[in-house]
N, C-alpha and C positions, 0 to 999 in steps of 0.2 A: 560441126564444121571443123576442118581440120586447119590446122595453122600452117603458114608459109615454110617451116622447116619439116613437118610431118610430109606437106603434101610434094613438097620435093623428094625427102627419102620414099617414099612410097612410090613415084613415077621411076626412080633409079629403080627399083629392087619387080616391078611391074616389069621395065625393059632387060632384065636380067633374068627375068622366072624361065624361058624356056631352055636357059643354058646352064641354071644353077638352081639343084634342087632346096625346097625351104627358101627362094628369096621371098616369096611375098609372107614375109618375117613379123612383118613390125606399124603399127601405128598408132599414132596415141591420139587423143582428143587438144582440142586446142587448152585445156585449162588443165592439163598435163605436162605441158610442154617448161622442161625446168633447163637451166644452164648447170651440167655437174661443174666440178673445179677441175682446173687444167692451172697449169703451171710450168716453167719452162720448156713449154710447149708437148708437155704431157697431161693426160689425163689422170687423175688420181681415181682408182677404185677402188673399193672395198673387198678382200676376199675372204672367205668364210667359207673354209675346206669340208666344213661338216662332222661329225662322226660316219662310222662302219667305211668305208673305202672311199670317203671325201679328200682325204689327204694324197690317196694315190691318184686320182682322175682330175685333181686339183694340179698338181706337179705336172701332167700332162698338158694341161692349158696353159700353164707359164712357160713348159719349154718351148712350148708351139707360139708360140706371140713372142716369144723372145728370140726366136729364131728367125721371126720374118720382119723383127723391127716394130713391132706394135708400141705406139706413142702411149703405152701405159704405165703407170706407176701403182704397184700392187701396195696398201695398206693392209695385211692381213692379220685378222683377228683368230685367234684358235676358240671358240666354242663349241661346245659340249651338250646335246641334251639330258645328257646321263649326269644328275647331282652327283658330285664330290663329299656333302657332309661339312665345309670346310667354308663353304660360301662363295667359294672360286668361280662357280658355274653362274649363278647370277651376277658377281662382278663380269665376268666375262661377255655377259649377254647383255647388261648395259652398256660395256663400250664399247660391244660391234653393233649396236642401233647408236650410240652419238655418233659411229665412226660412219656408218649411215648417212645419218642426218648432213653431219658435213660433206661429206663426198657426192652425194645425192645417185651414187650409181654403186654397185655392185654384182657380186658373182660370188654365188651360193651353195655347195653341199647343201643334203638333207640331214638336218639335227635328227637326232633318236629320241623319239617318245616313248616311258617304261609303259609300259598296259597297266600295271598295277595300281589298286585303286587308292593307292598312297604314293601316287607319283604325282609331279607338280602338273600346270599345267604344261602345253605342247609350245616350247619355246617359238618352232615353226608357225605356231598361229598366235603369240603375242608378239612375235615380232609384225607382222602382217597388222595385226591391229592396231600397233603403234604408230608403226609406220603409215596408217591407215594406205596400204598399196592393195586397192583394192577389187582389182582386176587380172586373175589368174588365165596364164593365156598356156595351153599344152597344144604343140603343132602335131599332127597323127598323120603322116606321109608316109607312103613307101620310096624307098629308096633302090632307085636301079641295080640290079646283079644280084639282089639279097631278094632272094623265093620267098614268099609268103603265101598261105592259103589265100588273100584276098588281093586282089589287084586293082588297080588305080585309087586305089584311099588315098583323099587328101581332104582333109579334113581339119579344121581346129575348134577347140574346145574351152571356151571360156567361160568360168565361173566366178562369181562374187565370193571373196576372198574374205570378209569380216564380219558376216555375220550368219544366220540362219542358226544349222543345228553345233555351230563351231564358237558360239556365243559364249559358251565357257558356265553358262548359269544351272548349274543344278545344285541337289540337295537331297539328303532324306529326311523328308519331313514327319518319318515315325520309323524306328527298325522295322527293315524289308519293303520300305516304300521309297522309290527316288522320284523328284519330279525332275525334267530337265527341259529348259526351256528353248523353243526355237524362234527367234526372232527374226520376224521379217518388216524391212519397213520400206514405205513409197519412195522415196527418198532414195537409198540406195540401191532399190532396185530400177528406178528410174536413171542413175547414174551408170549401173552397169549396163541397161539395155542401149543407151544412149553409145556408150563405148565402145559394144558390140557391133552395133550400124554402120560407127563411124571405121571401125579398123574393114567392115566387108567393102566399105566405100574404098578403103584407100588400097588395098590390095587385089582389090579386081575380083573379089568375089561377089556372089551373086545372089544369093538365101543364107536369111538365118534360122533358126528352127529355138523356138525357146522349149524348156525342160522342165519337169514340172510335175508335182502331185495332187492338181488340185481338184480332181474327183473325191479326194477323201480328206486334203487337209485347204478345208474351202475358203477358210480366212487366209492364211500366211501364205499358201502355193497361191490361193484366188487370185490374193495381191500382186503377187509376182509376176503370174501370167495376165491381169489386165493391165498392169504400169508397162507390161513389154508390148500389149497390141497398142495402148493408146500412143507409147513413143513410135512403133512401127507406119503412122500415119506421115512423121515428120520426113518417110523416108522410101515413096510412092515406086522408085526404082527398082528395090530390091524387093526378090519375092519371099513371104513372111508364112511361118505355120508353126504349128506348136502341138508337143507331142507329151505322152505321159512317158514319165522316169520307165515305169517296167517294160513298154512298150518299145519305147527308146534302145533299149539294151537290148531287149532282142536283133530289133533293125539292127542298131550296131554292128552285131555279129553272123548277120544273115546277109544285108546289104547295106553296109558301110558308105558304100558312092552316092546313093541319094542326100547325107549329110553335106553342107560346105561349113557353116559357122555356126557353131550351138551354143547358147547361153544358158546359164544354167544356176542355181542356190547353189551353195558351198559343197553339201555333202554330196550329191547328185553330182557335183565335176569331180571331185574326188575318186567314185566309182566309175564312172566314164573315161575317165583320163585312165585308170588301170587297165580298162578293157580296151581302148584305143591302143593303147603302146601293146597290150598282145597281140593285135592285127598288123602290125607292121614288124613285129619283129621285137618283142621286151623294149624293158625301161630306160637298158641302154644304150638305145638310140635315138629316145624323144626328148627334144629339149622344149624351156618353155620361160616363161615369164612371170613377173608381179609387178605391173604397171601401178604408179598414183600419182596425188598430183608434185610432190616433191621428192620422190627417191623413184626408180627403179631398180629390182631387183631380179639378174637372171640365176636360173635355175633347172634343172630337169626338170622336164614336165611330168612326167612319171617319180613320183615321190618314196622310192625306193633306198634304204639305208646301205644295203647289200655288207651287214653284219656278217654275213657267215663267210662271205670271203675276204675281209679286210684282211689287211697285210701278205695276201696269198698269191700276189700278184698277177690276178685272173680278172679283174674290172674292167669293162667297157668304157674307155673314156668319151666316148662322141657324144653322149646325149650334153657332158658336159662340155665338151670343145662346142657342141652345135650353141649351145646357148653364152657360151659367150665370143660364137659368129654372128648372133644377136645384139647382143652387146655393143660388137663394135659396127653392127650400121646403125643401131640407136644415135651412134656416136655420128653417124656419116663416112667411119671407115669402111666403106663398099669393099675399096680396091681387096684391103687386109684380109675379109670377110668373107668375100668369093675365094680368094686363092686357097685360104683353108677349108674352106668347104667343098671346093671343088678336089680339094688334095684327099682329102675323106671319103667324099664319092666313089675318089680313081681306086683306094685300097678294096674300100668293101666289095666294089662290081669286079675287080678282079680275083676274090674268094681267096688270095694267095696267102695272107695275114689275117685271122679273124680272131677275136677272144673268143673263149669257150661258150656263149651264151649264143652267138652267132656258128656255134658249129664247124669253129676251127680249134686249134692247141694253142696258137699263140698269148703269149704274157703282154699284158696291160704295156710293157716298155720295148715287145717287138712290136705291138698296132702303131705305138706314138713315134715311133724309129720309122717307121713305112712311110707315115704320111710326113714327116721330114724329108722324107726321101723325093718325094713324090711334088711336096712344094719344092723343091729344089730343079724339079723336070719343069716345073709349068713357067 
């Protein structure tokens, strides 16, 4: 059941889908439903530029909401997934989760996880955990004027965010042997398929498809795919089917349109969420979410650091303006919301401004210059 303020922003952004691409955005479950802080008539949020080119695609999003008057107040925290040695990096990732907690809303960079087997663990998934935000939402759209192999994708992707094979629990329990545990329980996956149902309800979709191993992993996947058909009963409207993980990806990438709402364990949206943002066009143009019951958190849905061009002024900022276009209808800022999204549309379908990733020359501070431009027409 969705709650009185969910199920109004969801009718708003329902009567705006045909004119603004990504409205049907956002909905949460009623025992989600939090009041962030606002204060002299702003909102206070949390920002968290990230590491590799978070800081430049981060500065893009503050110019653009400060140019069109957005009632926010940025608290921004600088963290790091790369440890210092000095203990800075952990201080710093405690006080952007209380800065979290308080604020109850944010906007995200992706932190850098080392590969190495002497790195900590993935700041990105103990913050999630903490936070228990446990519902990852990646929206997979094509966006008018920008060509891609596949046409009409629209699709979104949500995964359970705190547990599975991202539980954190391994070990070698004799040199050359690790065990690593994947945790699946009724419970939250009964709370993720429940969230699932309830966001296809509020935004006009129509099928969800759960995702899933459990030919070969017949307890943990088993579980996950019968707690999502017995919840699929509560919800006789929508039509329900369930596909396997490798299966999945193929469809993905062959025929994408048959998807609307796919639910999915942790690591399986992970890998989906990557191949979804290659169908429309890379990472930087998919934004996405981390719903729970006391913070949300926006972020690209495609979880991309883009290390190798940091500081080179070549970063895509839309997947990061799109998610926190997210943000502010979470908030009920429609009006704020649309005009930047629609300012964003108007650049990329006109090809005239692109970053190098879309196949143009433009620097990450001529694309944020356009679409200033461009909210300034509308």
């Amino acid at each position: 059941m969705l709650s009185r303020g969910s199920a109004r922003t969801a009718q708003l952004l329902r009567g705006a889908a045909g004119q603004h691409q990504f409205a049907r955005s956002l909905a949460t479950v009623q025992s989600d439903i939090f009041k962030p802080a606002k204060f002299g008539g702003k909102y206070t949020v949390t920002l968290i530029p990230g590491d590799g080119i978070g800081a430049e695609v981060a500065e893009s999003v503050k110019t653009i909401f400060k140019a069109d008057n957005v009632p926010i107040e940025w608290e921004q925290v600088e963290v790091s997934g790369i440890i210092d040695g000095a203990g800075r990096t952990e201080d710093a990732f405690r006080e952007s989760v209380a800065s979290l907690k308080r604020n109850k809303l944010g906007l995200k960079g992706i932190l850098h996880t080392p590969i190495s087997r002497s790195g900590h663990q993935s700041f990105n998934v103990a913050m999630r955990q903490e936070l228990d935000i446990y519902a990852s939402i990646s929206l997979i759209k094509n966006i008018p004027g920008y060509e891609t192999r596949h046409k009409d994708v629209d699709l979104c992707i949500i995964r359970e965010n705190t547990e599975g094979e991202y539980s954190g629990l391994e070990h070698q329990s004799v040199p050359g042997v690790v065990e690593s545990l994947k945790i699946i329980t009724r419970a939250k996956s009964e709370r993720i398929a429940k969230f699932a149902f309830s966001f296809a309800l509020a935004n006009g979709r129509s099928k969800v498809t759960c995702i899933h191993k459990a030919n070969i992993m017949k307890l943990a996947d088993g579980l996950f795919r019968s707690t999502f058909h017995n919840v699929a009963k509560e919800y006789p409207t929508l039509e329900v089917n369930d596909m396997i993980v490798d299966n999945a990806s193929m469809q993905a990438v062959s025929r994408p349109q048959q998807f609307d709402v796919m639910v999915m364990p942790n690591l399986y949206g992970g890998i989906l969420s990557n191949i979804g943002a290659a169908l429309v066009g890379g990472p930087g143009i998919v934004p996405g979410c981390n719903m729970g019951r006391d913070v949300a958190v926006f972020e690209p849905g495609c979880r991309h650091v883009g290390l190798d061009i940091k500081g080179k002024d070549q970063a895509n900022p839309t997947a990061m303006i799109l998610s926190g276009s997210m943000l502010l209808r979470h908030l009920g800022l429609d009006d704020h919301a649309n005009r930047i999204s629609k300012a964003i549309y108007a650049v990329i379908a006109e090809g005239k401004v692109r970053t190098r990733d879309m196949g143009g020359e433009s620097t990450t501070h001529e694309f944020t210059k356009a679409i200033l431009d461009k909210m300034e027409a509308i």
